[in-house]
N, C-alpha and C positions, 0 to 999 in steps of 0.2 A: 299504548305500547303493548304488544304480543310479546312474548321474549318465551322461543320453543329452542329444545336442550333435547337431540336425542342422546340416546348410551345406547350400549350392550349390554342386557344384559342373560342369565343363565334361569330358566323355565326350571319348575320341580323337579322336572325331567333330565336338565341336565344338558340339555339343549339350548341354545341362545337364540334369544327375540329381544326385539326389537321392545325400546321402552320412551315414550315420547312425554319431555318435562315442560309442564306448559303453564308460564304465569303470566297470565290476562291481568294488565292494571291501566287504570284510565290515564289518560292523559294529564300532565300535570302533578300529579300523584305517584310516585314511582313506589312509596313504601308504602301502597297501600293497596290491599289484596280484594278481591270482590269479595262478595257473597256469592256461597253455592248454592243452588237449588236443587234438587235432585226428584225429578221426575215432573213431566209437563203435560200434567193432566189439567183440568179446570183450578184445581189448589195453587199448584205449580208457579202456572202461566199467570194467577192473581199474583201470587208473594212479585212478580218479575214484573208486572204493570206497577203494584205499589213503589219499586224500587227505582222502576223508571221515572215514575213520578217525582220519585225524592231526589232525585240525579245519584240515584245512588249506583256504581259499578256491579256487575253478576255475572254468572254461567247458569247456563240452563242447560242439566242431562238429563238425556230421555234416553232410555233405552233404548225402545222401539222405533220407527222407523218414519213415525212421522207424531205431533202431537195430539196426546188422546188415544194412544195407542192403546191401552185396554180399555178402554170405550167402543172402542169398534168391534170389541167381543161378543155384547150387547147393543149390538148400532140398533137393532131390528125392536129394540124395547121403547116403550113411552114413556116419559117422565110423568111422574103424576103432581110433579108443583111446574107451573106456570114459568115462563121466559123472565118474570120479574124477582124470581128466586133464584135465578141460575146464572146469572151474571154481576161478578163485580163492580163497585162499582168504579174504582181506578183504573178498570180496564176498560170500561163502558168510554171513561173520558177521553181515555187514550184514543179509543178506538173511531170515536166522535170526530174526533182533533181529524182526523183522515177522511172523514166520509162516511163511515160507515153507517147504514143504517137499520137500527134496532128490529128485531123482530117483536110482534104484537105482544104486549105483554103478559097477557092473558092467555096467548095460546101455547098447547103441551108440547115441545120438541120431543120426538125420538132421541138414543141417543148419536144416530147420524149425525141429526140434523144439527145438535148442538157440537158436534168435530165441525161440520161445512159451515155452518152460519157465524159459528161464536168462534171456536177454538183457531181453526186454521187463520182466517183472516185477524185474529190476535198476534199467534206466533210470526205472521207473515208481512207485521211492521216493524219499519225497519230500525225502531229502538229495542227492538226484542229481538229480531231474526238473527244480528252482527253478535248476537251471544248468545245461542240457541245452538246446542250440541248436537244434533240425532246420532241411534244408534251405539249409544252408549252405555253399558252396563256396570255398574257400580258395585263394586268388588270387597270393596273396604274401604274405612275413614280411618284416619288417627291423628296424635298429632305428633309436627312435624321430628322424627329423631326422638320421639319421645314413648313408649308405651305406656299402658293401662296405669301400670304400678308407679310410674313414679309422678311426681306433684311438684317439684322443684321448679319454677318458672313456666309450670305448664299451661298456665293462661295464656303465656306471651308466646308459647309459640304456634304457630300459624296450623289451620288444617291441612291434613295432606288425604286429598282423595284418587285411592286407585281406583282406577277403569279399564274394562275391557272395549280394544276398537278393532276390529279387524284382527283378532287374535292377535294382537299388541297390547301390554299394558303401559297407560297412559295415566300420569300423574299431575294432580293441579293443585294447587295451594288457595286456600280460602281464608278469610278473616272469621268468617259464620257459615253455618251451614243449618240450612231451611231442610229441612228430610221430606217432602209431600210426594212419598213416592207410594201410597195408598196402602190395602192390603189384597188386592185385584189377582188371584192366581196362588191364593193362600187357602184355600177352604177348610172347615172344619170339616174332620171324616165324618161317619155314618153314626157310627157307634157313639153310646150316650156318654161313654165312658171318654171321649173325645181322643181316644188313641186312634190311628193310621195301622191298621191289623195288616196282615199277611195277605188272610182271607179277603180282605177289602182291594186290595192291589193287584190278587190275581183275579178279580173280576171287573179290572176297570174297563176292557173293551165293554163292557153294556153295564157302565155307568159315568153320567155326564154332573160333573160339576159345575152350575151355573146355571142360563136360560137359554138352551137351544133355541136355533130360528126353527120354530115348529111347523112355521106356516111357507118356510122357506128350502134352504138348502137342507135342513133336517126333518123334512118331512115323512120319507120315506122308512126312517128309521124307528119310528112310529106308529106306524099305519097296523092294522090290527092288531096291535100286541096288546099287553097285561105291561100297565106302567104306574111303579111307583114313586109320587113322589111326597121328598121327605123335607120338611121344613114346615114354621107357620107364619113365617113374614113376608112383605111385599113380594119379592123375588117366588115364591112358591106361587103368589095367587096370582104375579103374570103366567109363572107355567101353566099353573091347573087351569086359567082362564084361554087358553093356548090353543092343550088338549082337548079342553072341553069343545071349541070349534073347530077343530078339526074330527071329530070323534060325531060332527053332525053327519059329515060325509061316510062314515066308517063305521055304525054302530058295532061291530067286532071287535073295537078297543075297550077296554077295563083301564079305570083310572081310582086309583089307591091313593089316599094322600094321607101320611105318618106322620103325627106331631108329637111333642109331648107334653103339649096343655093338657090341665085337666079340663076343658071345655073346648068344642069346634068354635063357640061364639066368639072366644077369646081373640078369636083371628080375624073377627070380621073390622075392629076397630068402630069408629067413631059413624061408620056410613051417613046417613043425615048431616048428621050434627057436626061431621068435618070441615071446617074453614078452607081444605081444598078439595073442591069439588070431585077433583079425578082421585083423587086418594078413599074418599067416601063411597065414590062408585064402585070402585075396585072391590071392597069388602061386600058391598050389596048386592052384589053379580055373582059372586063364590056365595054366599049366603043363599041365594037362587036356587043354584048347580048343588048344593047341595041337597036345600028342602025336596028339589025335583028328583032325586035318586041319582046325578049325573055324575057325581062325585062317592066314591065310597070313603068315607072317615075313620079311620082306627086314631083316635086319641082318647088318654094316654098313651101312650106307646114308645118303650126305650129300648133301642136296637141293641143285640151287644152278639149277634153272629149274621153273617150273610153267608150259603150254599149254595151249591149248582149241583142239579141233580135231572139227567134226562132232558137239557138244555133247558131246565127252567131253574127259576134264583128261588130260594128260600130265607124270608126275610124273618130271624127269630127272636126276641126280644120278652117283657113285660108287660102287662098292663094289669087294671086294678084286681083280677083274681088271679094276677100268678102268671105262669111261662105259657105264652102261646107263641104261634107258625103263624106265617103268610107266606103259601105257598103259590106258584104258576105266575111269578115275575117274570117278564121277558126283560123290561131296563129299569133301569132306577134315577133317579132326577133328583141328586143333591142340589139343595136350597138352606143349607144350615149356616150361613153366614163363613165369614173367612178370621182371620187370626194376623197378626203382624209378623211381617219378617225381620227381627234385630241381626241376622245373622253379617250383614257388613259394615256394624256397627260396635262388634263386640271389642274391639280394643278403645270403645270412648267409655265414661262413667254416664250409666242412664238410671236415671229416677224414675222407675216404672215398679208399676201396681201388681202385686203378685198375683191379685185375681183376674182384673182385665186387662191386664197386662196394656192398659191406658199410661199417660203422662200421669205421676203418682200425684200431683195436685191436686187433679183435674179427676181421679179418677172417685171421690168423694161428690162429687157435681154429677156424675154419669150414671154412676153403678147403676145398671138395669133392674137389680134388688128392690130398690127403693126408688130410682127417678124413672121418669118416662122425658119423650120428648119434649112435651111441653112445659115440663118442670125444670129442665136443664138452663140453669140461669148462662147467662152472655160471659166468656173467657177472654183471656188475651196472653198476652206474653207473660204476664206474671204467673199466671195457672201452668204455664205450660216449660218453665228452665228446668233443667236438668242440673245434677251436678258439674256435666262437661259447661261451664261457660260456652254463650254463642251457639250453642247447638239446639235447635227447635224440630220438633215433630209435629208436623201438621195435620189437620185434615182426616182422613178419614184413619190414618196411621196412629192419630194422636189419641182416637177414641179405646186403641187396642179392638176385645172381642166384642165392645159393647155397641151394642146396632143400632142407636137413635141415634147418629149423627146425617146433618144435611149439608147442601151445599154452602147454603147460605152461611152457616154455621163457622168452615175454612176460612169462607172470604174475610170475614171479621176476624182471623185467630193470626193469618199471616198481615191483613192491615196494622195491626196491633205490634206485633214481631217487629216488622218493616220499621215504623213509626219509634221503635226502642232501639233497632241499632243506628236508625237515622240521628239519637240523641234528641227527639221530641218523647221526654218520658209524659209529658203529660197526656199529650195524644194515646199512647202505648195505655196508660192505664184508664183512660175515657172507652171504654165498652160500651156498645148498645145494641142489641139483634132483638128485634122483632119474630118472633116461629109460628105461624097458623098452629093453632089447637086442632086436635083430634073430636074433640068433643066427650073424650073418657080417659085419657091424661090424665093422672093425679101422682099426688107423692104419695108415696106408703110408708108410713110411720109406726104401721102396728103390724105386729104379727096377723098374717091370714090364715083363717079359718081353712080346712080341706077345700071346701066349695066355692070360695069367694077369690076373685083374681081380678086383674087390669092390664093392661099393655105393660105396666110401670113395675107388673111381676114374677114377671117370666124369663130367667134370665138365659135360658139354654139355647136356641136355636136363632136365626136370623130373623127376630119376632118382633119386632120395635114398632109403634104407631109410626115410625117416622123416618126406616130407612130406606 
């Protein structure tokens, strides 16, 4: 049963639009509301295979325009874990049950490849597609008739989530709501000081947050210049590995890369000794590029002014004797990890971590202080409730700033979820994730010396063995 209720109603403005009241319940069940999902990325699109599985009712909004939509930001990027780390596996049977058939498990998808092979042919069966929203942007949650402040019967009453569709807002009612709407389009700015400056925003035409297709449609913006980039995690050492082949063609580019380990080695990870292959390689390539001169290294280094002066940037900051310049920037190549959006969220009650602004359970298991990737033991819906009852933060949302989270990691945290509002608690609290090792992973228990570091202690920029 669909049951849609438009009104009139009156914009900030004072202007009347259009507002469309929409309660999706299944059949059979008239008092009984779905579950939301909100965003149909890989997290997403699992919680909504689990649910299928359960026969349980849902909605799936995506903003964007088809599923995987900030994935196609990075389509032109490799994964460096295997086909057998990147697929659910509720979705895998789903997907089965149809036909489909698996790609090699061993082999690295792009992230195209994982939208055309995995994602779209997910969202495009037809127990997922008949509640799969596209285009929809999520405005706020609350619950129903009821705000922030008051508690009187607020468990029992139902979510209400606004959307934006076609400059309409559009309202649906939920029993739970799954949040897997990532932090993709969140970046942390420049500055060590992790504020969003002035200075930073009047130079964003020649600076890119993220990993340009360097060898593709951004290539030309590249091409002889003086480029910095700023990050020490995976995401940097696709760039720098980028630039650095492209810069075979162009010896007239300068490639700068700012971190602010106290060590370049820090960034190499586990090479060898990585249980995934492409992950290990990654760090021993940029370890190369750098011994060879192809890369110039400034770490330590904490940014806290960017200038233009004579069309070129001035990047100013610290390091270990005091205030230095790097001058003759042409662009700059943020890679500093991204940060959570709670902003359509602020009228529920959320239990989040004031440092990494993770699920405050959960955020004791993560902290980058102390854990690395392969120390982060297996979660599930008990790590991850909030105060709001029914409300869950998935996925890479769930981790907040902290950057070892992987795929694999979601698919086990909405399994878990699914399996507690299905009412199998035993399922829900049976946890088990398997994570490849880095090969230099550990916990840090003791205070470190100036000179002594690990992936598991460096908490400032997008640096993790494992994101």
């Amino acid at each position: 049963m669909k049951k849609i209720e438009l009104k009139q109603t009156s914009s900030c403005c004072g202007s009347p639009h259009l507002t469309q009241e929409i309660n999706m319940q299944p059949q059979g069940k008239s008092n009984h509301l779905p579950v939301a999902i909100i965003g149909a990325g890989p997290i997403g699109l699992a919680a909504a295979a689990n649910l299928t599985e359960r026969g349980e009712n849902f909605i799936l909004l995506e903003s964007g325009s088809q599923v995987g939509h900030n994935i196609s930001d990075w389509g032109h990027v490799r994964l460096f874990s295997p086909w057998q780390y990147n697929v659910d596996k509720a979705a895998e049977r789903l997907l089965t049950k149809h036909g489909w058939s698996a790609p090699a498990p061993d082999e690295l998808p792009s992230g195209q490849e994982l939208i055309e092979q995995y994602l779209l042919p997910l969202a495009d069966l037809p127990e997922i597609k008949s509640h799969l929203i596209l285009n929809t942007k999520v405005l706020a949650i609350s619950r129903k008739d009821t705000d922030k402040m008051k508690s009187d019967l607020r468990e029992h009453n139902p979510f209400v989530i606004y959307a934006e569709v076609n400059n309409t807002t559009q309202r649906y009612e939920a029993r739970a709501v799954i949040d897997a709407s990532g932090t993709w389009g969140h970046s942390n700015p420049l500055y060590a000081s992790g504020v969003l400056t002035n200075e930073e925003r009047s130079l964003s035409e020649h600076i890119y947050y993220g990993i340009p297709n360097i060898q593709g449609k951004d290539k030309e913006r590249y091409l002889g210049k003086s480029i910095a980039v700023v990050g020490g995690g995976h995401s940097a050492l696709n760039t720098l590995l980028d630039l650095a082949q492209l810069k075979e063609t162009d010896p007239d580019m300068n490639i700068v890369w700012i971190m602010r380990k106290n060590r370049v080695e820090d960034a190499y990870g586990g090479e060898a000794n990585d249980q995934l292959e492409a992950r290990g390689e990654l760090g021993s390539r940029i370890h190369q590029l750098v011994n060879s001169k192809q890369i110039q290294v400034v770490t330590p280094f904490k940014i806290q002014k960017i200038s233009r002066t004579d069309g070129k940037m001035i990047i100013s900051g610290k390091n270990r004797e005091g205030s230095s310049d790097l001058p003759g920037i042409d662009e700059i190549i943020v890679n500093t990890g991204s940060r959570p959006d709670f902003s359509f969220l602020r009228e529920l009650r959320l239990s989040i971590d004031q440092a990494t602004e993770s699920v405050e359970t959960l955020a004791p298991l993560i902290d980058p202080n102390v854990h690395s990737c392969g120390t982060v033991r297996p979660h599930g819906e008990r790590e991850l409730r909030h105060s709001e009852k029914d409300l869950y933060i998935v996925g890479m949302k769930s981790y907040g700033r902290a950057p070892t989270f992987l795929m694999a990691t979601g698919y086990e945290q909405v399994r878990s979820v699914v399996a507690y509002l299905a009412g199998d608690y035993e399922a829900a609290l049976k946890v088990e994730l398997d994570l490849p090792e880095t090969g230099v992973c550990r916990i840090n228990n003791s205070p470190m010396k100036k000179d002594e570091s690990s992936c598991s202690t460096i908490p400032t920029t997008n640096s993790s063995c494992c994101s």
